[in-house]
C-alpha positions in Angstrom: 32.8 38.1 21.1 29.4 38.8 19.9 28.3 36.0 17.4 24.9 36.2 15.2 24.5 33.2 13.4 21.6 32.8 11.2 20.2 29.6 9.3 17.0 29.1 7.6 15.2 26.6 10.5 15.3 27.1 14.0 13.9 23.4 14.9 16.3 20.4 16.3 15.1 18.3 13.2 17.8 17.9 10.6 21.4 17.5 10.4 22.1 20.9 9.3 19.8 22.2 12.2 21.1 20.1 15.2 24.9 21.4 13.8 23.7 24.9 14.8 22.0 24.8 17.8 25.0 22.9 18.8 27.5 25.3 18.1 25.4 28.3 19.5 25.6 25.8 22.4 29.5 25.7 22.6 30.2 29.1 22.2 28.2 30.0 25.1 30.0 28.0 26.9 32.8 29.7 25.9 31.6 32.6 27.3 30.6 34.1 23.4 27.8 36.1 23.3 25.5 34.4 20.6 22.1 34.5 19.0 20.4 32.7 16.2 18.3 33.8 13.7 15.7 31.8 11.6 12.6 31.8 10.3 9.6 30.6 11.7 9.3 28.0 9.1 8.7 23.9 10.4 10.3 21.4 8.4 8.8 18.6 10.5 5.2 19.1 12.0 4.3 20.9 15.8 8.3 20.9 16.1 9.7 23.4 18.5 11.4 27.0 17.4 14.8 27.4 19.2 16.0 30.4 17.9 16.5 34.0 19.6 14.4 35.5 16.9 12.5 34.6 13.8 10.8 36.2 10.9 8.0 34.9 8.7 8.5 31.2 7.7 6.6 28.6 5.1 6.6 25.0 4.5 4.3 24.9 1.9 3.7 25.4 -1.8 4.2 28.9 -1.3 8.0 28.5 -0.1 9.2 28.8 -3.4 8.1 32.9 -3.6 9.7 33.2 -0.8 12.7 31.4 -1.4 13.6 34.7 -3.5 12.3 37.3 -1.8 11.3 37.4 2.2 10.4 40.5 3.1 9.9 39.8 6.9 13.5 38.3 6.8 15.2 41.5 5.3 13.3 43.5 8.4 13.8 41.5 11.4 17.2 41.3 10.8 17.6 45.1 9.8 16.6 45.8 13.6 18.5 42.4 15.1 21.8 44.0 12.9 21.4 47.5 14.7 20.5 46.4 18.3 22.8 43.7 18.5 25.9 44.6 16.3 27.8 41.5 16.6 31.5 41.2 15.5 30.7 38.3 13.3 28.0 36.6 11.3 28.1 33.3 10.4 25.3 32.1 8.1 24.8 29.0 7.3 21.8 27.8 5.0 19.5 30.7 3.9 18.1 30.1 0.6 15.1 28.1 1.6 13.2 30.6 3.9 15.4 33.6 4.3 16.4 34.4 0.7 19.0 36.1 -0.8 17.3 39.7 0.3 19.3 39.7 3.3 22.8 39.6 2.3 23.3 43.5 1.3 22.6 44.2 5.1 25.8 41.8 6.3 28.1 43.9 4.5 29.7 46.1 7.2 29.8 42.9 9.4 33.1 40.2 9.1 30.4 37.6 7.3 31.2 33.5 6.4 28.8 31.3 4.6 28.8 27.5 5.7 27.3 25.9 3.0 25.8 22.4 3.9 24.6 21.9 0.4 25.2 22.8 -3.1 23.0 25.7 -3.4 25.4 28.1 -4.5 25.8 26.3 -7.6 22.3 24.7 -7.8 19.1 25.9 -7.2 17.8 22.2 -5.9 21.1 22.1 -3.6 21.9 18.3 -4.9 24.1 19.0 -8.5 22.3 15.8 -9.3 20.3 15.3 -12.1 16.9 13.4 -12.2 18.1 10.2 -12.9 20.4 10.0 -10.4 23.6 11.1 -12.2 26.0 14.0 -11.8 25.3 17.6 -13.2 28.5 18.9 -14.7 25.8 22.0 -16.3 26.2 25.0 -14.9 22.6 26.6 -12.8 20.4 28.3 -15.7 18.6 27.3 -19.3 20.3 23.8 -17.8 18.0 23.2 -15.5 14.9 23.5 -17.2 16.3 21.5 -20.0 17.4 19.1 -17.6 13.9 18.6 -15.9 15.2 19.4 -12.8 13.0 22.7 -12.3 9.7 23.2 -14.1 7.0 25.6 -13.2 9.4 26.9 -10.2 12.2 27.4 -12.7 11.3 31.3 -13.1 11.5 32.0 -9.6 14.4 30.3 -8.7 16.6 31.6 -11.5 15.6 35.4 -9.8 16.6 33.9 -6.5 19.9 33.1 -8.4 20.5 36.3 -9.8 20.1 38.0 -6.6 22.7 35.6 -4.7 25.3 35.7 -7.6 24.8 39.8 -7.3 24.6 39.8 -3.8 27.2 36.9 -2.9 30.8 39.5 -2.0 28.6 40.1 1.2 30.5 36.6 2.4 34.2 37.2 3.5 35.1 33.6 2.5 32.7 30.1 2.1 33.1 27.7 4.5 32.6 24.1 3.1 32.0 20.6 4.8 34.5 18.6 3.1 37.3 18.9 0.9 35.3 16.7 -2.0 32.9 20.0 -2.0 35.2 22.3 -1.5 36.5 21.4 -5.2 33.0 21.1 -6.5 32.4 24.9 -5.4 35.6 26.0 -6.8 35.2 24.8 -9.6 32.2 27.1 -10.6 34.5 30.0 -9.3 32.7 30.2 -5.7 36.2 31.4 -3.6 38.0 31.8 -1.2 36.5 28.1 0.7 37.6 26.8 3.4 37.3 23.5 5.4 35.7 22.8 8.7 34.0 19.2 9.1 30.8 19.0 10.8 31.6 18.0 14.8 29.3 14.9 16.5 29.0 15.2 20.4 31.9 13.0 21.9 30.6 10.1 23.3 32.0 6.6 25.2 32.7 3.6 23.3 29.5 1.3 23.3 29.6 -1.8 25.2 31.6 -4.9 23.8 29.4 -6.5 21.2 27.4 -9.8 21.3 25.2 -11.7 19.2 23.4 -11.6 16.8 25.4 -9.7 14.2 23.9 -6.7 13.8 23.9 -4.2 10.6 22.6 -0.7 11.2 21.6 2.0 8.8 20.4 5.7 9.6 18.7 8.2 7.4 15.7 8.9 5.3 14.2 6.2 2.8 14.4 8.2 -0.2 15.9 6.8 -3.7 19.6 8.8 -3.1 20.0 7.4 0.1 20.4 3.7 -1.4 18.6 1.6 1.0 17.5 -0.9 -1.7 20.6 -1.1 -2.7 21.8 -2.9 1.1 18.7 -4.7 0.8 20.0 -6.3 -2.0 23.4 -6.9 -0.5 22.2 -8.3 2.5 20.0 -11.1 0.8 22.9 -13.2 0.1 24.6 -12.6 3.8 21.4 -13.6 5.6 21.9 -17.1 3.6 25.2 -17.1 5.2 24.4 -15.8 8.4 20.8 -16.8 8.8 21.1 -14.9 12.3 21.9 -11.8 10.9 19.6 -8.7 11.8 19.0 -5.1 9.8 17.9 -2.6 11.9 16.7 0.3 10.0 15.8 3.8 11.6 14.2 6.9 9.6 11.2 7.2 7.3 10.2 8.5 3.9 8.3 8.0 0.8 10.1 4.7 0.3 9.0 3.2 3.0 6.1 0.6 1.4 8.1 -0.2 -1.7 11.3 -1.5 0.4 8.8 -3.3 2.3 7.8 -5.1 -0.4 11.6 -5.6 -1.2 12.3 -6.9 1.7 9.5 -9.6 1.1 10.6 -10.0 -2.3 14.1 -11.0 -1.2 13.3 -13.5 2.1 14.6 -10.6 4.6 12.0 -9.3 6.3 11.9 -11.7 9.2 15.7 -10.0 9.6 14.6 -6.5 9.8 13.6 -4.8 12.5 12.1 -0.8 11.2 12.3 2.0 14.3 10.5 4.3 12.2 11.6 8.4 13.0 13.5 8.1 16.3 15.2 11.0 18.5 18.7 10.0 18.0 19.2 9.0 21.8 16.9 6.0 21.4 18.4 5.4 18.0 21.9 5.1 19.8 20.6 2.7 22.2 19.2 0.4 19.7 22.5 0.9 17.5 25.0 -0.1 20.3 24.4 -3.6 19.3 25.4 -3.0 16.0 28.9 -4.9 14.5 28.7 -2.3 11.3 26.6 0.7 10.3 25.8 1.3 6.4 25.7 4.2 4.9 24.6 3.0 0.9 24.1 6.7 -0.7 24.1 6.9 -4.3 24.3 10.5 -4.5 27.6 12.8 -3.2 26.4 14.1 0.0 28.4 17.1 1.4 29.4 15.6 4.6 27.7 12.3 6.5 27.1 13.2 10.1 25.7 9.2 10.4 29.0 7.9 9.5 31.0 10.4 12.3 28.4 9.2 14.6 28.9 6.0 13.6 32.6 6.0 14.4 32.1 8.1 17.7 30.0 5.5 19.3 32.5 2.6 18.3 30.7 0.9 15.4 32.9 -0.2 12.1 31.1 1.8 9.2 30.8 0.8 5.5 30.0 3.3 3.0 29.5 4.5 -0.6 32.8 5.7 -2.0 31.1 9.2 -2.8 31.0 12.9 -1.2 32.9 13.2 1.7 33.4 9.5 2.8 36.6 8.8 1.6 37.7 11.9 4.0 35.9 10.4 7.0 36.6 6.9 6.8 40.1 5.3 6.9 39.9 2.3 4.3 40.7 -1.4 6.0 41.0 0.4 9.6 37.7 2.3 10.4 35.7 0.7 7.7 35.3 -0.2 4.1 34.4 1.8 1.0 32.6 -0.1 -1.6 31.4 1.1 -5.1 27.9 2.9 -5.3 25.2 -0.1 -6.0 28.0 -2.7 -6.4 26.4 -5.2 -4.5 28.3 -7.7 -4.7 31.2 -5.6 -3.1 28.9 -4.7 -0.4 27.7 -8.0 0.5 31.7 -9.3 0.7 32.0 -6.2 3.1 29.2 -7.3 5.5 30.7 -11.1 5.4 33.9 -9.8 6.6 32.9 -7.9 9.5 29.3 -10.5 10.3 31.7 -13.2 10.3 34.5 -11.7 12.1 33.4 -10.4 15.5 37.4 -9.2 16.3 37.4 -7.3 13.7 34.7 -5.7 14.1 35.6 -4.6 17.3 39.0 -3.7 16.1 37.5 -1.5 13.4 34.7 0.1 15.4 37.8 1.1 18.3 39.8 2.4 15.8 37.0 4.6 14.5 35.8 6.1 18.0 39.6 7.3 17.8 39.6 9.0 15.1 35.9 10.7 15.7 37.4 12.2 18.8 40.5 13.1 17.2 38.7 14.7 13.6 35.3 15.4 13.9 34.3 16.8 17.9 32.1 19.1 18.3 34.9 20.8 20.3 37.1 20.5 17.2 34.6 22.0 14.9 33.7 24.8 17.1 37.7 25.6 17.4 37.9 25.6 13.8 35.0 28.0 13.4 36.5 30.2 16.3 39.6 30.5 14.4 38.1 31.3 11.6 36.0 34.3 13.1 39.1 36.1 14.6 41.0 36.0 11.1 37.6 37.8 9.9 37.7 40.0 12.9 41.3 41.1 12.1 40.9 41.6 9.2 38.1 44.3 9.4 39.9 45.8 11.8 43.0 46.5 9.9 40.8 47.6 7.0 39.0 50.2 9.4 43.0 50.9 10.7 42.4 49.7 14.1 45.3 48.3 16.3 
């Protein structure tokens, strides 16, 4: 089968990124012939392009123009469309480099739409509001009134129009949990369906020792809740004065948990890694009795709690987004309120104070990441998917 997928980054730095370099990776394996398209665009500084090809990409103030409208996008993959004609396209996110200006040229093609974020129904991708809170508004006067767009509010409300004209080009919308597939159809975005992100399959970490050991992954922004386990883990370092914190990632939060840390006597118990490549980060998290994941906020998926659970480490995590679906309460891990610390800071006891447990927990976990949430899994579950689109045009065009 001949497989174009396209996505707006073509670097291995983000979640979203790594996903499809790693499923262009499986299919060849497969024996699929399959080529990405991007833009030339770097999230993260003197980073690498990996794609086949690429059209014009920016990272700076200017992105915003051509959020709407990227000419170079709409041509390079004119050309790719005609030389390559593939049997499928899968896109996944396109509304940050390649805009919306490409979608009237995937409709003779069996198309799906994996959306890793809420852009469909929001022009910021989050459906969160600036203090944190849910959006129940729909996209439009809303999100000026809102604050959550100002001087770019003009432009993205064209990019919107386009998409919401454009948007039949998509055979069906591919979501990464079932929390968001409701969310979408809700705001009348159908047919969805389901496939889970997929983590590489990995062997269970050696047996832990001492000290107990909390890990957390992910960028020090507000959303992701990281002062929120500082403040839970205060009151089990007076408990478990031997307790550690290892923190990898970076972000604008970095100084002011810093100070946090100071503030609450922990910073002696924290050890920062700063931006790691995640094997490194997996050899300084192989030691760890439980991984956090605090997020205040209802991300789409969580690839750090699937990792998590795929190396053999008990996870605890927000009750928001897609957790619930990934973690199996009281056996892979614990689901605690958003910024209910004391809730968290019982969860850490129980696990920092229980070594067998923890084991038992981060055992039961690597079982059900290689059961649910493979890559091999996910890439099965996308290959389904692309036949059904494939016969489907191919009864419509009356072919047998």
């Amino acid at each position: 089968m001949k497989i174009l997928l396209i996505h707006d980054y073509g670097t291995a730095t983000g979640g979203a990124e790594l996903q499809m370099l790693a499923l262009r990776q499986d299919l060849r394996k497969r024996g699929h012939d399959v080529r990405l398209f991007t833009s030339s665009g770097l999230p993260v500084a003197n980073s690498q392009i990996l794609s086949d090809y690429s059209c014009f990409g920016i990272t700076n103030s200017l992105q915003v123009l051509s959020q709407a409208a990227n000419f170079s996008a709409y041509f390079n993959l004119r050309r790719i469309l005609e030389e390559f004609q593939p049997d499928v396209v899968h896109v996944r996110m396109f509304m940050w480099q390649l805009s919306p200006l490409i979608l009237p040229l995937l409709r003779p093609f069996p198309c799906l739409y994996q959306t890793a974020v809420y852009k469909a129904i929001c022009p910021l991708g989050t459906k969160v509001l600036p203090d944190g809170s849910p959006c129940n508004d729909p996209a439009g006067i809303a999100c000026l009134r809102n604050r959550c767009l100002t001087q770019s509010w003009v432009v993205l409300m064209v990019q919107r129009q386009l998409w919401l004209r454009w948007r039949s080009a998509f055979d069906v919308v591919v979501a990464l949990s079932y929390k968001m597939k409701a969310k979408l159809e809700a705001e009348g975005i159908s047919p969805v369906e389901v496939v889970h992100n997929g983590v590489p399959a990995r062997a269970m970490r050696p047996p832990l020792s001492t000290p107990p050991t909390v890990a957390f992954a992910g960028r020090l922004v507000p959303e992701k809740g990281v002062d929120f386990l500082f403040r839970a883990f205060a009151p089990v370092v007076a408990q478990v004065p031997q307790a550690r914190l290892v923190i990898a990632g970076q972000g604008s939060e970095l100084a002011a948990l810093k100070m946090l840390a100071e503030e609450l006597g922990i910073l002696a118990n924290i050890t920062w890694l700063g931006h790691v490549r995640r094997e490194e980060m997996e050899r300084h998290f192989d030691g760890a009795w439980v991984q956090v994941v605090p997020s205040l906020w209802e991300e789409p998926f969580g690839n750090v709690t699937t990792e998590a659970m795929m190396r053999g480490t008990a996870v605890i995590a927000s009750a928001v987004g897609a957790q619930p679906e990934i973690i199996s309460e009281g056996k892979t891990g614990f689901l605690v309120a958003p910024n209910d610390v004391s809730a968290l800071t019982a969860a850490l006891l129980r696990l920092l104070l229980n070594q067998n447990l923890a084991e038992q927990m981060g055992q039961a976990g690597h079982q059900r990441a290689v059961t649910h949430f493979s890559e091999d899994r996910r890439t099965e579950n996308f290959l389904a998917i692309y036949e059904e689109l494939r016969a489907k045009y191919q009864y419509q065009l009356g072919w047998t």
